[in-house]
C-alpha positions as CSV (number, residue, x, y, z in Angstrom):
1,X,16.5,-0.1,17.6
2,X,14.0,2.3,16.2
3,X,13.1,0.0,13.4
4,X,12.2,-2.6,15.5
5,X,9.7,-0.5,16.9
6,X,8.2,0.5,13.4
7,X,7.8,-3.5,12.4
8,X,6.0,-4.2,15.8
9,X,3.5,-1.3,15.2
10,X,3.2,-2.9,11.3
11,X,2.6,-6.0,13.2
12,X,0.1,-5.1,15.2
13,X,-1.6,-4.0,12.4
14,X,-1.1,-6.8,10.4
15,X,-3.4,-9.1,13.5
16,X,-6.2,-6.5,12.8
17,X,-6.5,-6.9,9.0
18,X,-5.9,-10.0,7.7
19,X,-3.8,-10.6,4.4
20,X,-2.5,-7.1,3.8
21,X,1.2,-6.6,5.1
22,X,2.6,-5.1,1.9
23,X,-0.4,-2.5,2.2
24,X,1.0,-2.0,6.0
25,X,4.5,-2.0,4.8
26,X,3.5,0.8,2.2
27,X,1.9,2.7,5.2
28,X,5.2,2.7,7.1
29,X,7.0,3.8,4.3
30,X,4.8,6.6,3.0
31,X,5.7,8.3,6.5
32,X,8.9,7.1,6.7
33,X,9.9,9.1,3.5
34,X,7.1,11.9,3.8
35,X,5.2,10.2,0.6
36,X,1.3,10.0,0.0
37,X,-0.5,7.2,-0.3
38,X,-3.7,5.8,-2.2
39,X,-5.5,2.8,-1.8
40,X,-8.0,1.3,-4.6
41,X,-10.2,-1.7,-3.8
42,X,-13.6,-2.5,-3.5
43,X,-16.6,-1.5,-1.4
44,X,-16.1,-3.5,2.5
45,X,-12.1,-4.1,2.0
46,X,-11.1,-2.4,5.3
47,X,-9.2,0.4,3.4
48,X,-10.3,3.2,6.0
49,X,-9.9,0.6,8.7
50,X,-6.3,-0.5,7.7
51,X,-4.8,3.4,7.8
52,X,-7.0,4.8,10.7
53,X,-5.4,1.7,13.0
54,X,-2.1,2.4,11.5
55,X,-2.3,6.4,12.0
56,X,-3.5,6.4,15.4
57,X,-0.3,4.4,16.8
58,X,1.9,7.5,16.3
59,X,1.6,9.2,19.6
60,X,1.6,12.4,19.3
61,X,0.9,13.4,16.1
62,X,-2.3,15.7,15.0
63,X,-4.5,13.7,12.8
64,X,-7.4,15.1,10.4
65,X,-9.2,13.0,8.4
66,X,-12.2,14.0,5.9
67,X,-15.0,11.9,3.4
68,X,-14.9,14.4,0.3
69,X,-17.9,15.2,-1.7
70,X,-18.9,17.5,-4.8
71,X,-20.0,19.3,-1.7
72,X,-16.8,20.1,0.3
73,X,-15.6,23.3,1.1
74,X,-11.5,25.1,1.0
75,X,-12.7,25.9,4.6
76,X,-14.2,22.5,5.6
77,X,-10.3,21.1,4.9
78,X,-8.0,24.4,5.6
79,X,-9.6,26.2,7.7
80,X,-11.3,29.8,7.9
81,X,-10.5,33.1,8.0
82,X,-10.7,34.2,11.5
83,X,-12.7,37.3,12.0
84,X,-11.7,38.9,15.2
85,X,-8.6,39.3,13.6
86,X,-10.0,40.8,10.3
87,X,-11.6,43.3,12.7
88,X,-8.4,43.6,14.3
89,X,-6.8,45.0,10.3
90,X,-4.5,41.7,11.1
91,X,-6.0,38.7,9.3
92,X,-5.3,35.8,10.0
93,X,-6.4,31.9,9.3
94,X,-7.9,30.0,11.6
95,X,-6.5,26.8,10.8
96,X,-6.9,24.6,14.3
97,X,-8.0,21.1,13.3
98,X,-8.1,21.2,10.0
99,X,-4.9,20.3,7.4
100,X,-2.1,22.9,8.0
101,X,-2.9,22.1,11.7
102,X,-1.9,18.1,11.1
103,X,0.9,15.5,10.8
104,X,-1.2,13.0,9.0
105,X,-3.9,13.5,6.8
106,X,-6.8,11.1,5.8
107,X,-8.6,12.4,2.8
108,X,-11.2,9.9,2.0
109,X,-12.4,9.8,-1.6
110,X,-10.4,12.4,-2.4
111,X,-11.7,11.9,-6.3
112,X,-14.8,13.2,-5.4
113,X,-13.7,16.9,-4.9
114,X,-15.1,19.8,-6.9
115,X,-13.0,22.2,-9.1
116,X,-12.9,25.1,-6.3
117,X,-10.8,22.8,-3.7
118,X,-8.9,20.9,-6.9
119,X,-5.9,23.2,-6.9
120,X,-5.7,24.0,-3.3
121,X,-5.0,20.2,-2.7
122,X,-2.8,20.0,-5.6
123,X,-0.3,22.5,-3.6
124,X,-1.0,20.8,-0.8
125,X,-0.4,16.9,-1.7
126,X,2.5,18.1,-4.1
127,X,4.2,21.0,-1.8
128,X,3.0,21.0,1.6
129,X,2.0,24.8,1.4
130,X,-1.6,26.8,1.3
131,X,-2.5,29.9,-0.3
132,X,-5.5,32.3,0.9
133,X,-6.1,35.8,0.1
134,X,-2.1,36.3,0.1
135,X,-1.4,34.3,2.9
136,X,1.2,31.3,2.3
137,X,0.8,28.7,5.0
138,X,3.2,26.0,5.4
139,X,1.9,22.1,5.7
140,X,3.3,20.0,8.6
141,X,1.9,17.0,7.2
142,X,4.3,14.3,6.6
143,X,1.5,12.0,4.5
144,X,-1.5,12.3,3.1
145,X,-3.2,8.9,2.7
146,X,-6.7,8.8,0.4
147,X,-8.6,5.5,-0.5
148,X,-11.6,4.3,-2.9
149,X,-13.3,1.8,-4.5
150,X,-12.4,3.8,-8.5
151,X,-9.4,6.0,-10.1
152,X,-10.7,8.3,-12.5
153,X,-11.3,8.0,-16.4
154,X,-8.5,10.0,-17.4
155,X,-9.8,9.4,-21.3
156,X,-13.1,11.7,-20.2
157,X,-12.4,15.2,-20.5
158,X,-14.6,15.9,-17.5
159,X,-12.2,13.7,-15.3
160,X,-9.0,14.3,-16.8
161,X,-8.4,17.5,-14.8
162,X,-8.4,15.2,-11.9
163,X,-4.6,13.5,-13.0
164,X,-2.3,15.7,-11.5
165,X,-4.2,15.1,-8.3
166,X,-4.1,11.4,-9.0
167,X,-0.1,11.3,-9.4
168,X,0.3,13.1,-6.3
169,X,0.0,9.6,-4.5
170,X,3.5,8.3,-5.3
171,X,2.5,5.2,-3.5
172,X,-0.5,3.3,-5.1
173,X,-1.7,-0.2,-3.2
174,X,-4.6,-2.6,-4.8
175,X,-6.5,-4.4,-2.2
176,X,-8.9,-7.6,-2.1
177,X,-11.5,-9.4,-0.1
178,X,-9.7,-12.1,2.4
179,X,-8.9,-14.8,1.0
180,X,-8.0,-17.7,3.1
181,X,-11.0,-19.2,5.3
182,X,-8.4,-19.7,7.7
183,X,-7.8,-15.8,8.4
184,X,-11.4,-15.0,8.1
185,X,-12.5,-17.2,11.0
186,X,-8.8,-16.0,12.8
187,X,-10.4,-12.0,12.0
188,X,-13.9,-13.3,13.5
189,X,-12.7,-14.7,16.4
190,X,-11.1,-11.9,17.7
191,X,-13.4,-9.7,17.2
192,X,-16.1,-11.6,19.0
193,X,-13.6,-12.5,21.8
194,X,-12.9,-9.2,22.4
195,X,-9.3,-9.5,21.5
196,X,-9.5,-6.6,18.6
197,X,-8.3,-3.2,19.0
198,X,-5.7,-3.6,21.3
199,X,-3.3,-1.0,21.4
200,X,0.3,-2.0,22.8
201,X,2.7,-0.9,19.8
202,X,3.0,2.8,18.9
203,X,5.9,5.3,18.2
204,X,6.0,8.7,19.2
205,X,6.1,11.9,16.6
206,X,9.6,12.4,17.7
207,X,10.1,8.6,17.3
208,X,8.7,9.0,13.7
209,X,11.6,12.0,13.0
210,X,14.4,10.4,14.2
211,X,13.4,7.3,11.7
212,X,12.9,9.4,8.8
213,X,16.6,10.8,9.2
214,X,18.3,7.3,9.9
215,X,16.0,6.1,6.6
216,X,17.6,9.2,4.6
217,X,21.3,7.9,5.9
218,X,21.0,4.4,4.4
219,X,23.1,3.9,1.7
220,X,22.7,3.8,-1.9
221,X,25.2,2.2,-4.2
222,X,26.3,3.0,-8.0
223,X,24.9,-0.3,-8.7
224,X,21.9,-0.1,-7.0
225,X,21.0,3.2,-9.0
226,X,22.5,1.4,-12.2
227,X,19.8,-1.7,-11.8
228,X,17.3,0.8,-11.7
229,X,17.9,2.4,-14.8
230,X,18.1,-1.0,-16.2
231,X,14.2,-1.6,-15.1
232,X,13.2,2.0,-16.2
233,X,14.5,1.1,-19.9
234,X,12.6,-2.2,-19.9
235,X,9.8,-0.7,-18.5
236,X,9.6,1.4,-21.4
237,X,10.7,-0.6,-23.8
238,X,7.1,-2.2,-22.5
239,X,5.3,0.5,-23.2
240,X,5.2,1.3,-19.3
241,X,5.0,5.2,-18.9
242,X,7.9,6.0,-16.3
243,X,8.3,9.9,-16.3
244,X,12.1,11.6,-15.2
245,X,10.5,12.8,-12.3
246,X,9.1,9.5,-10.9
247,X,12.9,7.9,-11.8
248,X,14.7,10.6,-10.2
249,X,13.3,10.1,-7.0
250,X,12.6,6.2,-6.8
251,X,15.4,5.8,-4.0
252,X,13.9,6.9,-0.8
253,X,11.5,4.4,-1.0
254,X,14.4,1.7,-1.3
255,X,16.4,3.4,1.4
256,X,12.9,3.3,3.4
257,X,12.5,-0.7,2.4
258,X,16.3,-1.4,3.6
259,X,15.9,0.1,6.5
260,X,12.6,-1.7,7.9
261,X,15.0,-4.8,7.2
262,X,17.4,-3.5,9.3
263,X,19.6,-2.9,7.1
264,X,22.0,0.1,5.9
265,X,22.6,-0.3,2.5
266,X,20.1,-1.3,-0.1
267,X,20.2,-4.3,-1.9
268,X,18.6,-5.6,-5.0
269,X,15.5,-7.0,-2.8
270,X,14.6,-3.8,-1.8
271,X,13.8,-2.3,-5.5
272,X,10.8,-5.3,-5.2
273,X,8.4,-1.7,-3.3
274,X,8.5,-0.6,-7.0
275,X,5.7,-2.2,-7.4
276,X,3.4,0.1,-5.7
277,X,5.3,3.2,-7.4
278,X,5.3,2.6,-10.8
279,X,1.7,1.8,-11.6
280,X,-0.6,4.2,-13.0
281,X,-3.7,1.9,-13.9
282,X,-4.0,-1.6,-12.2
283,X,-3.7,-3.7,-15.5
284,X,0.2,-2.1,-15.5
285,X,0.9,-4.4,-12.2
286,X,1.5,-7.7,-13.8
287,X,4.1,-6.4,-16.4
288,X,6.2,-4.5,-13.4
289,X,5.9,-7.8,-11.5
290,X,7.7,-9.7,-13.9
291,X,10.4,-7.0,-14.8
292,X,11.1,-6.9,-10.8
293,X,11.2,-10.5,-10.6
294,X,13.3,-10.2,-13.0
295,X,15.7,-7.7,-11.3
296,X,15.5,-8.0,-7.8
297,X,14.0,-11.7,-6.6
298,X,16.1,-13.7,-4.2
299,X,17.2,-16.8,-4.6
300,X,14.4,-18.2,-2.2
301,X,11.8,-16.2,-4.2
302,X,12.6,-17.3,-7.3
303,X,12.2,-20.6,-5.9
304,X,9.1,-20.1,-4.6
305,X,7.8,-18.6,-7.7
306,X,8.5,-21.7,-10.0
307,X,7.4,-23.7,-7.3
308,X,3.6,-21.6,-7.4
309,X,4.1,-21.3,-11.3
310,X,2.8,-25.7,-11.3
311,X,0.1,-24.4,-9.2
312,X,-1.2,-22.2,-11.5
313,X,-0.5,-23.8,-14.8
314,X,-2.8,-26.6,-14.0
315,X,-5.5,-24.1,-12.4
316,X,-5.4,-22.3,-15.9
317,X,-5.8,-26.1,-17.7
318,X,-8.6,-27.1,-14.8
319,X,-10.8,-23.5,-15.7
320,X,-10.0,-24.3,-19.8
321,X,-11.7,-27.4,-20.0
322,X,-14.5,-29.4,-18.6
323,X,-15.5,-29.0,-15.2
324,X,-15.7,-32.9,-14.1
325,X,-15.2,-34.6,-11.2
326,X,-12.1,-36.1,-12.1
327,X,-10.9,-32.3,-13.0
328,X,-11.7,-31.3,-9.5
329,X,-10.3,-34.0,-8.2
330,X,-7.1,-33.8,-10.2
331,X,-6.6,-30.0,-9.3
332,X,-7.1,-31.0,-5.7
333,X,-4.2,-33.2,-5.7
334,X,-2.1,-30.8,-7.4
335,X,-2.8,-27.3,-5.3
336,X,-2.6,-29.8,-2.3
337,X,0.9,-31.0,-3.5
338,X,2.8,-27.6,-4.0
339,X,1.1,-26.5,-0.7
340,X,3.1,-29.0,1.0
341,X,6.1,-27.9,-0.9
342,X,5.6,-24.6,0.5
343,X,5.0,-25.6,4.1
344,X,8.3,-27.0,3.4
345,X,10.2,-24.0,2.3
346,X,8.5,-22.2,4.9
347,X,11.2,-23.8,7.5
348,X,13.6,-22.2,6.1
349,X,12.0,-18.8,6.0
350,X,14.7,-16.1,7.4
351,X,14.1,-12.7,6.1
352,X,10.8,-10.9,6.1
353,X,10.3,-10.0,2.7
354,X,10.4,-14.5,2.2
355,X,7.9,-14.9,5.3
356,X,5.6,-12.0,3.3
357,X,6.2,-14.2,-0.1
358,X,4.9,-17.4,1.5
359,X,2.1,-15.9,2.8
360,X,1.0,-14.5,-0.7
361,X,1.6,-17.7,-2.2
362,X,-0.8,-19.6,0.0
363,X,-3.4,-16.8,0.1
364,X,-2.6,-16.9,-3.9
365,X,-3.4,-21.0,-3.2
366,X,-6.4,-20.9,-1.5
367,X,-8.1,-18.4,-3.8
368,X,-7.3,-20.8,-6.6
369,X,-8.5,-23.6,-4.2
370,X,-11.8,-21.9,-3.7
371,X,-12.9,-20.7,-7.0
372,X,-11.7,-24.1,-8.6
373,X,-14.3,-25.6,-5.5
374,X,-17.3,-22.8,-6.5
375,X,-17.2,-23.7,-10.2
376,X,-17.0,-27.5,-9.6
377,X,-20.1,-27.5,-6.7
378,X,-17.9,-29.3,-5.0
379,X,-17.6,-28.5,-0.9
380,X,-14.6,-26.3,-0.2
381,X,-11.8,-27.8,2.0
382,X,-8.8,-25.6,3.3
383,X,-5.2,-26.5,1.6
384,X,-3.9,-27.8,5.1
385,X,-6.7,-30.5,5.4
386,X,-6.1,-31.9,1.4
């Protein structure tokens, strides 16, 4: 089955960057629906890293990728005009390698262009066309994936023109350093063994066609699209800006999500990719978290969640009060305790989305774990070894 194919590629991918499978899974959706897709983290996260070993498993497919600056071009992205055939009275672009001559399309920093390319990417991200003296040129790209370490101050005038540009990227992912010790040495080691870079899952362009149609034929119930307007009032009611537009077209993504499960009708659990469409500025994330627990956790996750919840409450009490030995000590006990429990629950793991929740929970562990361990002085130990 063709999906199976996708999640092997996602992987893949997944053994070369540690910690970031809902990043990967956004990747795979972005071209399975023919969305864009923006990544925000800090300097040395393995953004460029993550899409170029994602993008270069689809066999087939013309890539162009490009670092933007004030100083960038039209013609340094779409190409030029070709002169022979301005000679010719016949004049024509000459668009070979550049963006209407790809399938996927890395635009690094794409903040950083200057007015006279602004609009020209607009109609690019937004309809897949380009404009030049007269001359309407259609787009094949399915994505266009950017990444970088800010989003623009939309409150600054000078920056502000830069929004529409910005809302282009339906999808929206926030990354962070690794967190477990454990997957940094795993990461290390196979980079000095030689054991990175491997190639051995890909899909053709064809392959990549025939998934975005059986994506587009999963079904969507009444109640499904009911739910949804159910979050998009709450979400509002919280003061989370959720335009018509962005609502209107929320379900491909869930069709996209169901289908990566092997599934042909969405559930519930599959509205949980919201996430990563309905933020506009990072400090929006928590609230949609809790409305889409709210809505669409499984049974398991919910479990899971209450389970972390002790974790955290006495992480908050050990950074509130006096940093002592017996604190460090007490917080010990209590991060290694839940991570038990969760080793626990992990046995019963079934379904991706669960296996993914686990993992965040112990990354989500360890972090605690190691900060708590950093403030204290005291010498940090990994979870498993407590």
């Amino acid at each position: 089955m063709l999906y199976k194919k996708m999640r092997a590629l996602m992987n893949e991918v997944s053994d070369e960057v540690a910690e970031r499978e809902d990043s990967i899974e956004c990747n795979a959706i972005a071209l399975l629906t023919g969305k864009n897709m923006f990544k925000l983290g800090d300097t040395g996260q393995a953004k460029s890293f993550e899409i170029n070993e994602f993008r270069k498993r689809i066999v087939g497919a013309k890539q162009f990728e490009k670092l933007l600056t004030k100083q960038t071009d039209e013609e340094s992205l779409f190409g030029r005009l070709d002169l022979k055939s301005y000679i010719d009275g016949n004049p024509k672009m000459n668009t070979v390698g550049k963006i209407p001559d790809c399938h996927i399309s890395f635009v690094d920093e794409i903040f950083k262009c200057n007015d006279g390319v602004l609009n020209s990417l607009l109609t690019a991200l937004n309809e897949r066309r380009y404009t030049n003296e007269g001359e309407v040129i259609d787009i094949p790209v399915i994505s266009f994936f950017s990444a970088s370490n800010e989003i623009p101050d939309f409150n600054n005038p000078e920056e502000k023109i830069l929004r529409p540009l910005y809302d282009r990227f339906e999808l929206k992912v926030v990354t962070r350093y690794i967190q477990s010790r454990e997957n940094r040495q795993r990461i290390l080691s196979r980079k000095q063994t030689g054991q990175a870079g491997r190639i051995t899952a890909t899909i053709t362009l064809d392959e990549l066609y025939s998934m975005q149609s059986e994506v587009a034929a999963v079904e969507i119930p009444v109640e499904i699209n009911e739910l949804m307007d159910d979050m998009l009032c709450e979400l509002r009611s919280l003061k989370i800006h959720v335009s018509d537009r962005k609502f209107l077209n929320y379900y491909p993504l869930a069709q996209a999500k169901a289908w990566l499960r092997g599934r042909t009708i969405v559930e519930d659990t599959d509205l949980s990719v919201m996430k990563y469409y309905f933020w506009t500025v990072p400090d929006e994330i928590p609230v949609i978290e809790k409305v889409l627990d709210k809505f669409c956790l499984s049974p398991f996750q919910a479990e899971l969640k209450k389970i972390t919840s002790m974790a955290t409450e006495s992480y908050d009490v050990f950074n509130n009060g006096d940093v002592t030995n017996n604190a460090i000590v007490k917080l010990r006990g209590e991060l290694g305790r839940v991570y038990r429990m969760i080793m626990k629950k992990k046995a019963d793991v079934t379904e991706p989305d669960d296996e993914a929740a686990i993992t965040r929970a112990i990354d989500d562990l360890e972090y605690m774990s190691k900060e708590a361990h950093k403030k204290a002085n005291f010498k940090y130990v990994p979870l498993k070894l407590l």
